[in-house]
N, C-alpha and C positions, 0 to 999 in steps of 0.2 A: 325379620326381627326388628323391633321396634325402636328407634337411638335415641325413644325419649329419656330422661335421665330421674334417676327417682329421686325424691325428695325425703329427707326426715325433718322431722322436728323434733328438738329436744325443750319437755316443755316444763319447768317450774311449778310444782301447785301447791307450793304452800306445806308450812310444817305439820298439817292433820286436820287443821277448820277447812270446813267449804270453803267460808267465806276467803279465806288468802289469797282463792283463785284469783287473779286477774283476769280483768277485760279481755287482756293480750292471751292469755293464757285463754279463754272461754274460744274466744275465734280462732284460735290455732288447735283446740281438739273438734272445731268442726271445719274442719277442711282434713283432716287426717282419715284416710280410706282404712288402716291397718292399724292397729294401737297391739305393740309390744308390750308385755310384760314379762318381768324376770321375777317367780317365784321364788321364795325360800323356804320353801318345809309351811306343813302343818301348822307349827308355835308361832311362826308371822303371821299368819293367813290373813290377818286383821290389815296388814299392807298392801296387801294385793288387792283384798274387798274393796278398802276405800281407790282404789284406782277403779275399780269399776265401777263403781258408786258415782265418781268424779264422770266418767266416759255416759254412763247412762243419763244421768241428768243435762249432759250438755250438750253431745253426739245429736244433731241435728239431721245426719243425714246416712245412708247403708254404711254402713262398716264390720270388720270382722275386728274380735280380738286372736292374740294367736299367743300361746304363753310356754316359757320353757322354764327350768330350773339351775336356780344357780349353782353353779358350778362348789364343789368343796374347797371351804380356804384352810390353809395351816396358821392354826391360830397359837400353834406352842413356840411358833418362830423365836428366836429372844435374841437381844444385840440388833442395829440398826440394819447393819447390811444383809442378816439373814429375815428380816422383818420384811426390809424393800424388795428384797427374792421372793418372797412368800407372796405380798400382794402381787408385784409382778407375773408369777408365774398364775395367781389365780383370774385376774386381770387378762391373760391371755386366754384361759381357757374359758372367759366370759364370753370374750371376743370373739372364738371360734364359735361358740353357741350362737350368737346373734348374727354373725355374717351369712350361716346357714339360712336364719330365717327372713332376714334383709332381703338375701338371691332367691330363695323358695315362696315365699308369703307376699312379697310385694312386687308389682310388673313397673316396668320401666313407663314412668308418667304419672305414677299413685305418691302421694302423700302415707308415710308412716310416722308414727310416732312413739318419743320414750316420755312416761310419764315419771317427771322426777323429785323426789320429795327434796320439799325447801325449795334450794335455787342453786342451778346444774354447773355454777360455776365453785362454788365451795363444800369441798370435800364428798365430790363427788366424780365416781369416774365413768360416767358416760361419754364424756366428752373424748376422754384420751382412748378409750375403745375404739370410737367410732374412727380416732385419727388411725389408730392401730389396724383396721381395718379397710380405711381407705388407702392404706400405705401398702397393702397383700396387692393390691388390684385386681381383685377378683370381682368387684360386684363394684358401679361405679355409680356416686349418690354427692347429694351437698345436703348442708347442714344449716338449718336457721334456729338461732335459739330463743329459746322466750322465760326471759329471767323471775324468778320466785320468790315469796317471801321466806324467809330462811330462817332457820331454828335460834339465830342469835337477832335476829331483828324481833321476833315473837317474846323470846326470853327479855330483852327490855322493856317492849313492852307492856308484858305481863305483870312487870313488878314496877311499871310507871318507871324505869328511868332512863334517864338519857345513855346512850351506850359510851361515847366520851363525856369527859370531865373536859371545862371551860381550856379550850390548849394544849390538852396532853393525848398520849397517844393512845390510840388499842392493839393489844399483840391476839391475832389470834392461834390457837396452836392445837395441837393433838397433847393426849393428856402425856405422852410418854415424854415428852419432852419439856413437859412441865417444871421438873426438878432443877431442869438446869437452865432455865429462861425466867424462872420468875423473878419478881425484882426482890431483892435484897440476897440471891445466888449470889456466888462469883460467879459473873458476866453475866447476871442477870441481866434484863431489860428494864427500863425504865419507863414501864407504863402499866396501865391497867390490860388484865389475861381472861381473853376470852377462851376459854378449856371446852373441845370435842372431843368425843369419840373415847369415853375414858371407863373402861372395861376393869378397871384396877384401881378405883378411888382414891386419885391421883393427888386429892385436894386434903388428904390427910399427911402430906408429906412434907407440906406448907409450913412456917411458923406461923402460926393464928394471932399472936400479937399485932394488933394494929388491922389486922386485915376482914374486910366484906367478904362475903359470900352470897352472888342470886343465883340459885339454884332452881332447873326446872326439869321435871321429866315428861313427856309424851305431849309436847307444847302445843296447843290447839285441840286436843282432843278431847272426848268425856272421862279421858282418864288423867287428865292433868294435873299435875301437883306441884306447889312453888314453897321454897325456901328460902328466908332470907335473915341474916345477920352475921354478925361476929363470927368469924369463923370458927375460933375458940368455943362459943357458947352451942354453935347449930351443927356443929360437924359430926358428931353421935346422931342426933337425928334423922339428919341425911341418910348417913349409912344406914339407920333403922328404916324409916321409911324406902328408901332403895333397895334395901333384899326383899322384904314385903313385897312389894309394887314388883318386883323378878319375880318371885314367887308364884304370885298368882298371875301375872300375865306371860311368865315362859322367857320376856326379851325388856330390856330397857335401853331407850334412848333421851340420854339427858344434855346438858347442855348447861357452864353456869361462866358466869364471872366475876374478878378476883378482882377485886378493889383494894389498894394498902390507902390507909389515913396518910394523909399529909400534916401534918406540924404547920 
């Protein structure tokens, strides 16, 4: 039995353009023997193509793909610590799917890899699977990663601007926790909010006085769409345009930030 040790890569490509791919990212899907994918259903399938899309064009030399399905999340979780249970427990049963094919699909000395949209360190959990994983001991690997351009680096620069202001800070966060971090809350923060992941049009909860909105959904892609102003004036149309754009594509991923005027 062989005691070479396998290798993964976890690699960055960018929020939906080819072009985000990095250099780093182009020579690390050609040295990868095995290219993972974790499908979601029929309605994404547009996710999973462009990963193979990315693999075809770049994939220099024999590789298999090997693909499974993501596991089902509890998405009616409500309250923080039945929320953190929910990803947790779906999170695990990610894990068990992928260790299966880590120990079956890949030999001891082969390069695998996960193709990750944006960049595998923000709001992404491949990374903590994979710890989850190496932590069973059942299948024994190291991890190199190769960082991506990310849905809020895209988002700036889609609307031309700088993602901080001259000195001040950026918060980033999940939309749920939006209400209670923005600034002019109690105990808000005092900075400009970069808002992910927000399934509940989080940015209606806001006071609009004073405050920006850049809004963008499916960022690099041929379906791209950008919003930008007052929040008061463009926050109807968001939501307009954002059930449409659900509508006819099944799934949306957007991505914006929340600017207050300064005095």
């Amino acid at each position: 039995m062989s005691t070479e040790q396998r290798h993964l890569l976890v690699i960055g490509i960018g929020a939906g353009d080819p072009d985000h791919l990095t250099l780093g990212a182009v020579r690390a899907i050609r040295r990868a023997d095995v290219f993972f994918l974790i499908g979601k259903g029929p309605v994404k399938a547009s996710l999973t193509d462009f990963r193979r899309a990315v693999i075809e064009e770049h994939s220099d030399r024999p590789h298999r793909i090997v693909e499974t399905e993501d596991p089902p999340r509890d998405r009616a979780a409500a309250g923080r610590g039945a929320y953190t249970a929910a990803v947790h427990d779906w999170r695990s049963k990610r894990a068990d799917a992928c260790e299966q094919l880590i120990r079956d699909e890949l030999a001891p000395g082969q390069a695998g890899a996960f193709l990750v949209w944006g960049d595998p360190a923000l709001y992404d959990g491949t990374l903590s699977m994979l710890d989850e994983i190496a932590a069973r001991g059942t299948v024994a690997f190291d991890v190199e990663v190769v960082p991506g351009i990310s849905s809020v680096s895209a988002l700036a620069a889609r609307h031309r601007i700088g993602l901080n202001q001259v000195g001040r800070p950026v918060h980033i966060t999940p939309a749920r926790r939006l209400p209670e971090i923005f600034p002019g809350q109690e105990g808000g923060v005092d900075s400009d909010v970069v808002v992910m992941l927000d399934a509940h049009e989080s940015f209606t909860q806001v006071e609009g006085d004073g405050v920006w909105i850049y809004w963008g959904a499916y960022l690099g892609t041929p379906d791209e769409i950008l919003v930008a102003g007052p929040l008061a004036d463009v926050a109807d149309r968001i939501r307009e345009v954002r059930a449409q754009a659900r509508a006819r594509h099944g799934w949306i991923m957007d991505t914006y930030l929340l600017r207050r005027t300064r005095p």
